[in-house]
N, C-alpha and C positions, 0 to 999 in steps of 0.2 A: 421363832421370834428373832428380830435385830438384833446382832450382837452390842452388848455396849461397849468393847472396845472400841468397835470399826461398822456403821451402819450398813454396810455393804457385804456382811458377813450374815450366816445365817445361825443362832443355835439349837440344838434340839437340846429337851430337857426331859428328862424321865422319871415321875413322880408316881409314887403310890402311898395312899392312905388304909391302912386295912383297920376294922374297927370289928367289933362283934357285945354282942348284950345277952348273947347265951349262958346263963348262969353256969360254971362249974366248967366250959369249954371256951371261953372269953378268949386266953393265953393261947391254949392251943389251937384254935381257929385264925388266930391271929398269926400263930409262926407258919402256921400251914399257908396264909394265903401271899407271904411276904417270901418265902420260899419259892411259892409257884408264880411270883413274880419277877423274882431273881430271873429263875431259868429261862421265861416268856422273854426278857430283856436281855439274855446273850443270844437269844435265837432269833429276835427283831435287829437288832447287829451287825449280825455276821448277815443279814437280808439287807440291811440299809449296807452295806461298806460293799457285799455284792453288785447290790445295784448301782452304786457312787463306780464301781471297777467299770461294769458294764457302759457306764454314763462318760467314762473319760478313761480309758483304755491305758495314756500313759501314765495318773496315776495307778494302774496296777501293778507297777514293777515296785513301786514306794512298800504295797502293802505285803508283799510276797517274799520283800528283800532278806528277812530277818533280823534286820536292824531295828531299833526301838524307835519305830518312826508314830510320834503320840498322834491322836485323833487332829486335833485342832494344828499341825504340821499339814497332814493330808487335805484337810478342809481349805489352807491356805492354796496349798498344790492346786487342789482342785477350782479354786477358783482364777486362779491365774489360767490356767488350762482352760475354762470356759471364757473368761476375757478376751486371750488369744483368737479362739475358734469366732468369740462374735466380729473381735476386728480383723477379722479373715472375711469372715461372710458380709 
């Protein structure tokens, strides 16, 4: 979706609702599936920041450097980098 800083920005957001009506396992089906959503969401991640590497080559050196370079830094990166490449082409 459009950022609402800057409409030329893109954000992704990641939401989960876990609910359950199983008498007696309500809670615990509930931590189990927020859990296995955790994990599902650092491993969608490390695929989207992949494919973002893949997709703009010089920001890979941003994410590799060990510097605390936050998401929304690199998204910036990255889109200057694709700005560049279109008023090239």
């Amino acid at each position: 979706m459009p950022s609402q800083e800057n409409s030329e920005w893109t954000e992704c957001r990641r939401e989960a609702w876990v609910s359950s009506g199983v008498f007696g396992f309500a809670r615990a089906l509930q931590a189990f599936g927020m859990e296995r959503f955790k994990k599902n969401v650092q491993k969608s991640v490390k695929g989207f920041n992949y494919t973002l590497s893949r997709l703009y080559p010089a920001m890979d050196t941003l994410t590799h450097s060990g510097g605390a370079v936050t998401l929304r830094q690199r998204a910036k990166t990255a889109s200057k980098i694709a700005a560049s490449v279109v008023a090239t082409n």
